[in-house]
N, C-alpha and C positions, 0 to 999 in steps of 0.2 A: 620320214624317219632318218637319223643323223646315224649311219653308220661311224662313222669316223669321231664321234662321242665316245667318253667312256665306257667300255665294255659294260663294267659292272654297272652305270647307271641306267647305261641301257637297256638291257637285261633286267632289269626290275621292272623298268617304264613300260616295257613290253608283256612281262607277266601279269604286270594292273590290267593291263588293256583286252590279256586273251581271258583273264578269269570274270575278268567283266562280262565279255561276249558271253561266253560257256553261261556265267549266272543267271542271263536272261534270257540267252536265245530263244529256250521254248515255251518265254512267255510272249515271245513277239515271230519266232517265226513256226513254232510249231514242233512235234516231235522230231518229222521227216527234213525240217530243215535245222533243227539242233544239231543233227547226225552230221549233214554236209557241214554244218558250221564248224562240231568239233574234229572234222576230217581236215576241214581248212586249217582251222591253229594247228595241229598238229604238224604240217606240212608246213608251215609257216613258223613254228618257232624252232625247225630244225634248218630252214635255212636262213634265218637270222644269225643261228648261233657259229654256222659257217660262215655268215657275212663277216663276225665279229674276228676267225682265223685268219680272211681273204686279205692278199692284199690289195687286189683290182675291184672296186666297187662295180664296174662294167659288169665281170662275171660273174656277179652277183645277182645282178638286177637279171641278167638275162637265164639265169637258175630261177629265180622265182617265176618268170613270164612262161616255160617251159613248164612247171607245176602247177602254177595255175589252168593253163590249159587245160591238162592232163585233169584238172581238179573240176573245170566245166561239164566235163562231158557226165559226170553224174550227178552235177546239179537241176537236171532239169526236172527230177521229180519232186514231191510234196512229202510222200509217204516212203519209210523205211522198208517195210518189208512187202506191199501189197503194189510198188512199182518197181522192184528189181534192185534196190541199190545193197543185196548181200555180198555179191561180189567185191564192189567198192569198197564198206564195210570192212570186210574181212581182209582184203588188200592192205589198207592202208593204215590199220589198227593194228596188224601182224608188222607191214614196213616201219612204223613209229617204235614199237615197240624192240624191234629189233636193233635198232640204230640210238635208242632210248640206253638199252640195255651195254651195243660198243661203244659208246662214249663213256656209259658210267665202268666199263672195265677198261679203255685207256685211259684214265683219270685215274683211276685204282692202282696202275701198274705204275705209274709216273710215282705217285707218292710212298707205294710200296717199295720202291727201289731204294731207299735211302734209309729203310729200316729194314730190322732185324728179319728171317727167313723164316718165322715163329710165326709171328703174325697172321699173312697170309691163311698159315692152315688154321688158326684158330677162327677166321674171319667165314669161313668156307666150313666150318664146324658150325659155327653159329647159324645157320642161314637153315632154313627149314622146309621142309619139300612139301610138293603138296600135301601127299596121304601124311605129314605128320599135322599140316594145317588141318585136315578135315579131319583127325583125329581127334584136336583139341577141341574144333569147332562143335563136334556131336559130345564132347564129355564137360562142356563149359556150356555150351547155350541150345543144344538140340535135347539131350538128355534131362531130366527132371529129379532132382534130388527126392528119395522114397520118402523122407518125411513130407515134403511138400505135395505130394502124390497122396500120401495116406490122410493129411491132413483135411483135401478136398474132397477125397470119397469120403470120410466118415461125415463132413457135413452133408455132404448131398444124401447120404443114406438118413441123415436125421430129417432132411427136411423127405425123404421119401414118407420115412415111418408116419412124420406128423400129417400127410398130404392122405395117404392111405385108409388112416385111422379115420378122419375129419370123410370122407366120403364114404367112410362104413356106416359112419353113425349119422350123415345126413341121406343116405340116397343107399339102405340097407338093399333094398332090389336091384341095384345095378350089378348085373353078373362081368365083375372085374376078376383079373388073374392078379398073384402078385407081382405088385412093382420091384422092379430092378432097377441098375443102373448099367447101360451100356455108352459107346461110343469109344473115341480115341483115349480119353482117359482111364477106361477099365483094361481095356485094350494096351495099353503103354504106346499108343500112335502118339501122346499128345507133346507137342514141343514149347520149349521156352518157359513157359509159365502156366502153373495149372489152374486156369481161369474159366475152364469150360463143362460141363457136363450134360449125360444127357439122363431123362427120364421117362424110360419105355412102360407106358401102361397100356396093359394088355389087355385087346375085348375079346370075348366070352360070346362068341356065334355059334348058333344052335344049325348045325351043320344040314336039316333036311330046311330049314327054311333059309340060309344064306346060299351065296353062288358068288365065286372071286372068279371075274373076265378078265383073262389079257388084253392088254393094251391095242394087241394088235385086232383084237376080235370084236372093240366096240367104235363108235363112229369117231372117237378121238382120234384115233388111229397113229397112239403114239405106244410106242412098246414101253415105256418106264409110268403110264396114265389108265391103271387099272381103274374098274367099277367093281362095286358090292351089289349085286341084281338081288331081291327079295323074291324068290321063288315059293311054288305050292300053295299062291293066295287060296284057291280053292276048296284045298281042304284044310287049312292053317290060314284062317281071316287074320285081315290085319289086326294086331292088339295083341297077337298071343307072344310076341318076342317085344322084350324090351326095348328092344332098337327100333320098334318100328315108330316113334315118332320122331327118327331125324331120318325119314322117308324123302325124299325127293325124287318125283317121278318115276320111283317105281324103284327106285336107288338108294343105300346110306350114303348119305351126305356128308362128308368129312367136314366141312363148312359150318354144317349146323352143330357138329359134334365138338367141333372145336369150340364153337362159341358158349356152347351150353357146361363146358369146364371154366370155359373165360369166367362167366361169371358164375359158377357153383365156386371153385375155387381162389381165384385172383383175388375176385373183387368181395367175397365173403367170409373169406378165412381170417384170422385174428391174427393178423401177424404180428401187432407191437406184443403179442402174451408170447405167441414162438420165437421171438427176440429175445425176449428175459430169458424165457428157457433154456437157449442153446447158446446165452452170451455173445450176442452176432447183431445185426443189425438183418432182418431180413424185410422182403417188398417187393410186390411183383413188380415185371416194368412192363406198365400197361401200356395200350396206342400202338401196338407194336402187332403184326402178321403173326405171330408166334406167342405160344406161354408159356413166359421167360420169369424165373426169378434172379434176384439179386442178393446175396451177402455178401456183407462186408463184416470186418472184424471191428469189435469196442473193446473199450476198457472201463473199466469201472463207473469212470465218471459221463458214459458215452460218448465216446472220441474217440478218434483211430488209433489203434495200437502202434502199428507203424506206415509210413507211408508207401513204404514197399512193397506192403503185404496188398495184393494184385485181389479187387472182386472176384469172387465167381458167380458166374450165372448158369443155373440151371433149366433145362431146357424141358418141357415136359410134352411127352410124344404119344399122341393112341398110336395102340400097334395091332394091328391082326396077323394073326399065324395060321399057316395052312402050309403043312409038312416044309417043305424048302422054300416057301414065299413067304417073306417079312413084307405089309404094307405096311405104310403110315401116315397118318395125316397130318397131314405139312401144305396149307390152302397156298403158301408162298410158293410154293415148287409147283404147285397143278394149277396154278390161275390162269384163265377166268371160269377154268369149270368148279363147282359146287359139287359134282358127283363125283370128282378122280380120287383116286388114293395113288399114294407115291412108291413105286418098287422098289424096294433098296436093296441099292447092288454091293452095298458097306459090309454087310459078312459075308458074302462070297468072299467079294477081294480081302479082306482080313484073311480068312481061313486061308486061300489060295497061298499068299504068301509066309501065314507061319506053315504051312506042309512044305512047301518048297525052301522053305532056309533049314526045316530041319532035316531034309533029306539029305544036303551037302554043307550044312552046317553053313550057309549062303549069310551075307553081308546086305540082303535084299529090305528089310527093316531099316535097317540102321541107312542106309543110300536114303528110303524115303521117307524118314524122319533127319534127315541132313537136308534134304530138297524142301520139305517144310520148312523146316525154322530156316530157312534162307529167303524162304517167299514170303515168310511175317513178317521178320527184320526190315528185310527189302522193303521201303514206299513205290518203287516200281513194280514188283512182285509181286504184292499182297492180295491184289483181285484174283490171282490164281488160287481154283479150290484145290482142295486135298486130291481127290477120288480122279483126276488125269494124272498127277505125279503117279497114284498105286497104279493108275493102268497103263502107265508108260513104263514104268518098272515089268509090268506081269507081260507086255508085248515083247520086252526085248530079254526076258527073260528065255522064250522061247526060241531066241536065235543065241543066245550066250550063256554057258554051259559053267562058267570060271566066275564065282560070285564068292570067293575065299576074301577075309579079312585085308589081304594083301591088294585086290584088288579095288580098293575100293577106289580109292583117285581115278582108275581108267572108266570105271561104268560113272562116274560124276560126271565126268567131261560126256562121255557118252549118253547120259541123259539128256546132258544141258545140248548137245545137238541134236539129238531127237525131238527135244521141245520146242528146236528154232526152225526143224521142218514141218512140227504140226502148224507153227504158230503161223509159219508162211502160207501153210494151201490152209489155214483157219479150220484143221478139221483132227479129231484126234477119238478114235472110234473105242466105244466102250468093249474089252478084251470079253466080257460074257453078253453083249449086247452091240453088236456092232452097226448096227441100225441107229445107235446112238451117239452123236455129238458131242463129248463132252467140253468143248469149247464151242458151244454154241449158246453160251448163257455172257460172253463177252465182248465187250464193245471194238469196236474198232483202233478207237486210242487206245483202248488198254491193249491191245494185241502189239500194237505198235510201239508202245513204252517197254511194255517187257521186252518184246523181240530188240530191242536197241538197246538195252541192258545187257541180253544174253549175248547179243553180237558183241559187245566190248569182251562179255567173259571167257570168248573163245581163247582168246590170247591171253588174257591175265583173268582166270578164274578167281584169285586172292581177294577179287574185286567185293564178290560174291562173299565173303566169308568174315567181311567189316565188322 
């Protein structure tokens, strides 16, 4: 490289060259060697841009051999966060950024000086802090506008009514409760776009012939992987409870139950006549672990209304209740067993946190529906589920007492490094289950993409709020 070339064309030719690197690296060297790559340009196009003041090209060259060094000793690992390099990381993302930050105000003050005293404070008016960033961020893209909210539960409740009715009249002996709708969407968890629903159908267990086993009390031996045991065969023979033919070993089968709505429902209901009816395009989407439907909006001539108007799919759930235990059957969550049912820990932690925001009037919602619609926006983020964001909240809840509207920027940042310590020891323990994992449903790279995202937003969290 020709120091003693044009500044400015140098300085272009150098920026082609590090946006290059940066565009591909972790398609050639990986997450954990993206990080040291982007550690390298950044230590590299700061002493370039000293090269470019210098007048001795000597002391230049022997500034870059001194950082380079310095820049070896934590290049020897592959992974970001699972071989140590948070230190480095953190170092040299806080150093760029800081020396990022004095150039761009002795730059400011050069040109400032030759205009009017005005300026400056209007320039420093305009600039906007974080809690006003996360303010905008949660009432622009976390928050959900009521009409768009009402517009999706009044479908989802239409396709409940037509779902409910159609299994009265085909299968009048199955002792069903009435359907609802739950989830983040009844709830106001949901962010960004109201494209999701759930639908809780509730079974109807004859209490001297059922028995709901914790997880920890059968051979699974996983505290969130309940069984349904069919008790009192003796004097209550099989056949006298409706459930008894999705019997497996002696168990309900969630497996079998699902399947036997797959196709009573999915695959038998008449959905081009519920189409016409509710002016919508609906259709299950079959092939899929789950029973999921799809709408979409038409118009007239059946075509999309608009392109922006976001499907929803609704999610349909057997639920069993027994006083404070919600199970549900969800084969995706319990596989490979056929007899589990799934414990949900989703109203606990709901409830949890609307009593505790309304006891100090707390900012606890609103933090983690800001830390949602930052992990869907994000393509680094998005494998992160909901339910460790609520339980990173309700953990640190219990050491931090100051959850007022004003605080909201300090507990952000203070999540986002709560979430770079789980991500680091890979373990992040369910706040009413702590037996339970809940990053243990995530890969290795993804632990590593996100944790090297959250490592940039130590220092410029703005990153996060794109």
């Amino acid at each position: 490289m020709d120091f003693r070339s044009g500044r400015r064309r140098g300085e272009e030719s150098i920026a082609v060259v590090i946006d290059f690197l940066l565009s591909n690296a972790r398609l050639v060297l990986g997450v954990g060697g993206a990080a040291v790559l982007g550690i390298a340009t950044l230590v590299v196009k700061h002493l370039i841009e000293r090269a470019g003041r210098a007048a001795e090209d000597e002391k230049v060259e022997q500034k870059m051999v001194e950082s380079w060094e310095e820049l070896n000793l934590a290049s020897a690992s592959p992974t970001l966060i699972r071989k140590g390099l948070e230190g480095v990381v953190k170092k040299e993302v806080a150093m760029a950024t800081k020396q990022q930050k004095a150039d761009l105000c002795g730059k400011s003050s050069l040109d400032i000086q030759s205009k009017s005293d005005v300026k400056p404070k209007r320039l420093q008016l305009c600039a906007p802090t974080l809690q006003e960033r996360l303010q905008q961020f949660y009432c622009t893209r976390a928050a959900l506008a009521p009409v768009e909210v009402h517009r999706a539960q009044s479908l989802a409740l239409d396709i409940c009514t037509e779902i409910q009715g159609f299994l009265h009249t085909r299968h009048p002996d199955m002792p069903l409760g009435e359907m609802s709708l739950g989830g983040s969407l009844l709830d106001d968890l949901e962010v960004v776009r109201a494209d999701h629903a759930c639908l809780l159908v509730p079974l109807q267990l004859e209490a001297s012939l059922w028995r709901l086993i914790p997880g920890e009390e059968t051979l699974l031996t996983h505290p969130l992987h309940w069984m349904v045991r069919r008790v009192n065969l003796e004097y209550f023979p099989r056949g006298r409870s409706y459930w008894d033919r999705f019997l497996v070993g002696g168990y309900l089968s969630s497996e079998a139950l699902v399947n036997m709505l797959s196709k009573t429902v999915m695959e038998t209901m008449n959905w081009p006549s519920i189409s016409s009816t509710l002016d919508c395009l609906v259709r299950p989407v079959l092939g899929g672990p789950e029973l999921c439907i799809e709408i979409r909006p038409e118009d007239s001539d059946g075509g999309r209304r608009d392109s922006r108007d976001p499907p929803l799919f609704i999610s349909m759930i057997p639920v069993l209740r027994e006083e404070h235990v919600v199970l549900t059957g969800q084969p995706a969550l319990t596989t490979p067993w056929v007899n589990a049912w799934h414990l949900s820990l989703y109203p606990w932690e709901t409830q949890r946190l609307t009593q505790l925001d309304e006891s100090d009037s707390g900012c606890r919602r609103n933090v983690l529906k800001t830390l949602k619609a930052v992990c869907k926006l994000n393509p680094a983020l998005r494998p992160m589920p909901s339910a460790p964001l609520a339980n990173l909240i309700l953990h640190l809840s219990d050491r931090e007492s100051d959850w007022s509207d004003g605080s909201l920027a300090v507990r952000f940042q203070q999540c986002i490094a709560e979430l770079i310590g789980c991500l680091e020891q890979g373990v992040l323990h369910s706040y009413f289950k702590p037996a339970v994992n809940l990053l243990g449903s995530l890969s290795e790279d993804q632990v590593d993409q996100m944790g090297f995202m959250l490592y940039c937003a130590m220092s410029e969290p703005e990153i996060l709020l794109i």
